[in-house]
C-alpha positions in Angstrom: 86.3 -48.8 -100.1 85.9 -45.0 -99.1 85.6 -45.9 -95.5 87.8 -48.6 -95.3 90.4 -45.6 -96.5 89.6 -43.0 -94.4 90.0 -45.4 -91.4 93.4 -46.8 -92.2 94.2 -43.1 -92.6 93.2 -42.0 -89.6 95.0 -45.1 -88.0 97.8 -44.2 -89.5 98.2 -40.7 -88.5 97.7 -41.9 -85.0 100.2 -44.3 -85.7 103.7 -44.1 -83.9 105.5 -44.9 -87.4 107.0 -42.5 -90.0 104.0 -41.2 -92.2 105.6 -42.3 -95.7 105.7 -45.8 -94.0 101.4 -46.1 -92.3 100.3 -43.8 -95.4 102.3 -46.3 -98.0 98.7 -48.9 -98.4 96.7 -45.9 -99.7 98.6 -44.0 -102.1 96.8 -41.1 -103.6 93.8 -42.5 -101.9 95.1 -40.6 -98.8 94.8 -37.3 -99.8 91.0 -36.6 -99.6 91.1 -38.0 -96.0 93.9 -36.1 -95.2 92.6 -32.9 -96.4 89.6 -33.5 -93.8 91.4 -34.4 -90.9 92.9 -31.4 -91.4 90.0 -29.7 -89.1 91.4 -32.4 -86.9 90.8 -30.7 -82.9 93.8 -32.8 -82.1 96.9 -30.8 -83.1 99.5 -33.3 -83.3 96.8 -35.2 -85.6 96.1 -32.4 -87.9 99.8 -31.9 -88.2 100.4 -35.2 -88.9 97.8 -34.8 -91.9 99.1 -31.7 -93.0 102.9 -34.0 -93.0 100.9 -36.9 -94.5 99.7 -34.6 -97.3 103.1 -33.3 -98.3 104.0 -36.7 -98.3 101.4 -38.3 -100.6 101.8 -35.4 -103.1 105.7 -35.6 -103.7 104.9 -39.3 -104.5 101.6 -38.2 -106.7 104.3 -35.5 -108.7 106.6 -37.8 -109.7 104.3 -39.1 -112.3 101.1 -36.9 -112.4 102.1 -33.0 -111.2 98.3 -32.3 -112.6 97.1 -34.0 -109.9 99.2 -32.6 -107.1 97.6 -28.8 -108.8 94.7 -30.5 -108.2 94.7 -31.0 -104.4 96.7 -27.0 -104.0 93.5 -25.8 -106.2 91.2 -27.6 -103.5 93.1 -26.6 -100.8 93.2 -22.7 -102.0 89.1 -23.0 -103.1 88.7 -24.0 -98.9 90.3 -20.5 -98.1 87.5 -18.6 -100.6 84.4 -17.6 -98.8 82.1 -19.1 -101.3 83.2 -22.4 -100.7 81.2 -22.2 -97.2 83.6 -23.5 -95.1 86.5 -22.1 -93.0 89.2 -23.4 -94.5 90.9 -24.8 -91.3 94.5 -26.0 -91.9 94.6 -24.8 -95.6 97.2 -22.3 -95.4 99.8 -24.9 -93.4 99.1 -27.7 -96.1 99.5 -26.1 -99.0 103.0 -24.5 -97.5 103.9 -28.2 -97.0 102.7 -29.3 -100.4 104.7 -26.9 -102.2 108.0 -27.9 -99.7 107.7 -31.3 -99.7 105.3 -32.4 -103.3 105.3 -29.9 -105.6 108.7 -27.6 -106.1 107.8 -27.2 -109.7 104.3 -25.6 -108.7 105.9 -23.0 -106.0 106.1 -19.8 -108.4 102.5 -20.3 -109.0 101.2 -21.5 -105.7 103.6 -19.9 -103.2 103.1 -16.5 -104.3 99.4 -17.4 -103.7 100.5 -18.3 -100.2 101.9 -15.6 -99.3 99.0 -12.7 -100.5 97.6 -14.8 -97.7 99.4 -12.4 -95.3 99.3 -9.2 -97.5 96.8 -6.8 -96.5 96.9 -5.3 -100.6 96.4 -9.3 -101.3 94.3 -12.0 -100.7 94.7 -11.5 -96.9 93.1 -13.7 -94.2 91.3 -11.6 -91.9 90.6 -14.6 -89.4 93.3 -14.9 -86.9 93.7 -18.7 -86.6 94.2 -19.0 -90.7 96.4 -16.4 -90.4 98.9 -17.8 -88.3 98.4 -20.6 -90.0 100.1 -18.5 -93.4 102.8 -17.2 -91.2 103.7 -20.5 -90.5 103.1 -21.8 -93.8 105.4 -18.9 -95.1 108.3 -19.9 -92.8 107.8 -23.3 -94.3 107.9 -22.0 -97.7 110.9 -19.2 -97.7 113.1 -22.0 -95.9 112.7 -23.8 -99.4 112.1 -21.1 -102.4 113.7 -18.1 -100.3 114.3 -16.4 -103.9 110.1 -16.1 -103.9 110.0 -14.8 -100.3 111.7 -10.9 -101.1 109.5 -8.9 -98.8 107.5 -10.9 -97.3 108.8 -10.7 -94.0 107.0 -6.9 -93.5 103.9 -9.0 -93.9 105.0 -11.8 -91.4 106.1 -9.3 -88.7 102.6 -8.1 -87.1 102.3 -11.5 -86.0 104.8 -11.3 -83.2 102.6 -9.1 -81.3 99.7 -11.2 -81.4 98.0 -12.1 -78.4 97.9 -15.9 -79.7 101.1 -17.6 -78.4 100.9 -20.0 -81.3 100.8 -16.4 -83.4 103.6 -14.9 -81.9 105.8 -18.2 -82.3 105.0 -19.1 -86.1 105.7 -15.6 -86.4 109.3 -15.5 -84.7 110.0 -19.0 -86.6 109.3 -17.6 -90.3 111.4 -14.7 -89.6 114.3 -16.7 -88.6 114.2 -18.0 -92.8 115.1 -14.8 -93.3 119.0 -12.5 -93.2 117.5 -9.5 -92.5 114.9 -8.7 -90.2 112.2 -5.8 -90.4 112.1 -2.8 -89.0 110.8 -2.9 -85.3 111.0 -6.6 -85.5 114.2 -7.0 -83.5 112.9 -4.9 -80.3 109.7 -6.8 -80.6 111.4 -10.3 -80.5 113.9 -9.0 -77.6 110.8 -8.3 -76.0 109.9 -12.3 -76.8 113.0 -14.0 -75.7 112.0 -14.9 -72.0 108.1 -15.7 -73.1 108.0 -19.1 -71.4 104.6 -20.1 -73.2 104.6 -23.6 -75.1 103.7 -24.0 -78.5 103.7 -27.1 -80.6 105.7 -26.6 -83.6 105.9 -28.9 -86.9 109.3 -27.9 -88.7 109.1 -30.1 -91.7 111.8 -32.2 -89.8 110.4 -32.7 -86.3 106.9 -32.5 -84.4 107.5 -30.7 -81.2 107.0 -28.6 -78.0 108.9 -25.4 -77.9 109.1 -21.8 -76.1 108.1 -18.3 -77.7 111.1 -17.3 -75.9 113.1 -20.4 -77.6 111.6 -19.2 -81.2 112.5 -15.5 -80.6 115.6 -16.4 -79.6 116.7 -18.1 -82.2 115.0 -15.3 -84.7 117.5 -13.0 -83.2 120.6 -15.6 -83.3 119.6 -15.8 -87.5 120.5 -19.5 -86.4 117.8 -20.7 -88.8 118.7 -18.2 -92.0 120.2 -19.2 -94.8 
């Protein structure tokens, strides 16, 4: 049965249908797959897992939020270094978690999230899981801005990161926010005509954008509350 599941949910997310639609056979079955096809080389699929886990956990908290703290508990162990891994994709799933399955678990877990990016916290020194928190803190501060207060100091550095996936996540969190911080705005002007593509998962929509595009709009506050 555990194969049989992991290959309908790995047909699924290369499925052309909504995910609450292909994911709907397995239930809470899904989520172990999905949690390893997060390490997924394919982009579009490991952001399809990291959708497909959101998914499966809003449907797992309406009747069993225990289990949802489960799979955030798992996800956040992947992140530790003694659980021997890397923790590829943890950061951007449990942001997604929190937004999409688990609203009553954000105080607890989203403050988690974002010590990711604090350097007096539990910050990532590896650059791809770092971006990876930016991200997932732009995710999270678009849904529970009230727990985000200061976290866009910690977001900031990212802009001038040498990654262009680093300096869009980056320009994309900070357009969650009203204000922006200080030296942010020169740096993002800076941004605005960077013509280099990103793929970008909103919560809404799966596509390719522009640094330029993200810093933009960062500037515009079109994206702020």
């Amino acid at each position: 049965m555990g194969r049989a599941v992991k290959e309908g949910v790995a047909a699924a997310l290369a499925d052309t249908r909504p995910l609450e639609d292909a994911l709907a056979p397995f239930g809470r079955k899904a989520a172990s797959p999905l949690i390893g096809f997060l390490c997924a080389t394919d982009p579009r699929l490991r952001w399809r897992a990291v959708e497909g886990l959101g998914r499966v956990a809003a449907e797992m908290g309406r009747s069993d939020r225990e289990a949802v703290r489960v799979i955030l508990r798992r996800l956040w162990w992947m992140l530790n270094d003694e659980s021997g891994g890397i923790g590829w994709g943890a950061p951007e799933a449990l942001a997604e978690i929190i937004a999409r399955g688990a609203p009553a678990l954000a105080d607890e877990f989203g403050k988690l999230l974002l010590s990711l990016l604090n350097p007096e916290g539990n910050f990532l020194e590896l650059p791809v899981l770092r971006k990876g928190a930016v991200w997932g803190a732009g995710r999270l501060c678009r849904v529970r801005p009230e727990l985000c207060s200061g976290a866009e100091r910690h977001i900031s550095p990212g802009l001038s990161s040498p990654d262009p996936e680093g300096r869009g996540f980056a320009a994309w969190a900070l357009a969650a926010f009203a204000k922006l911080p200080g030296g942010a705005e020169a740096i993002l002007q800076g941004l605005a005509d960077d013509p280099s593509e990103i793929l970008l998962y909103t919560g809404d929509a799966l596509a390719v954008t522009t640094v330029g595009r993200l810093a933009q709009a960062a500037l515009a506050g079109r994206a702020r509350p």
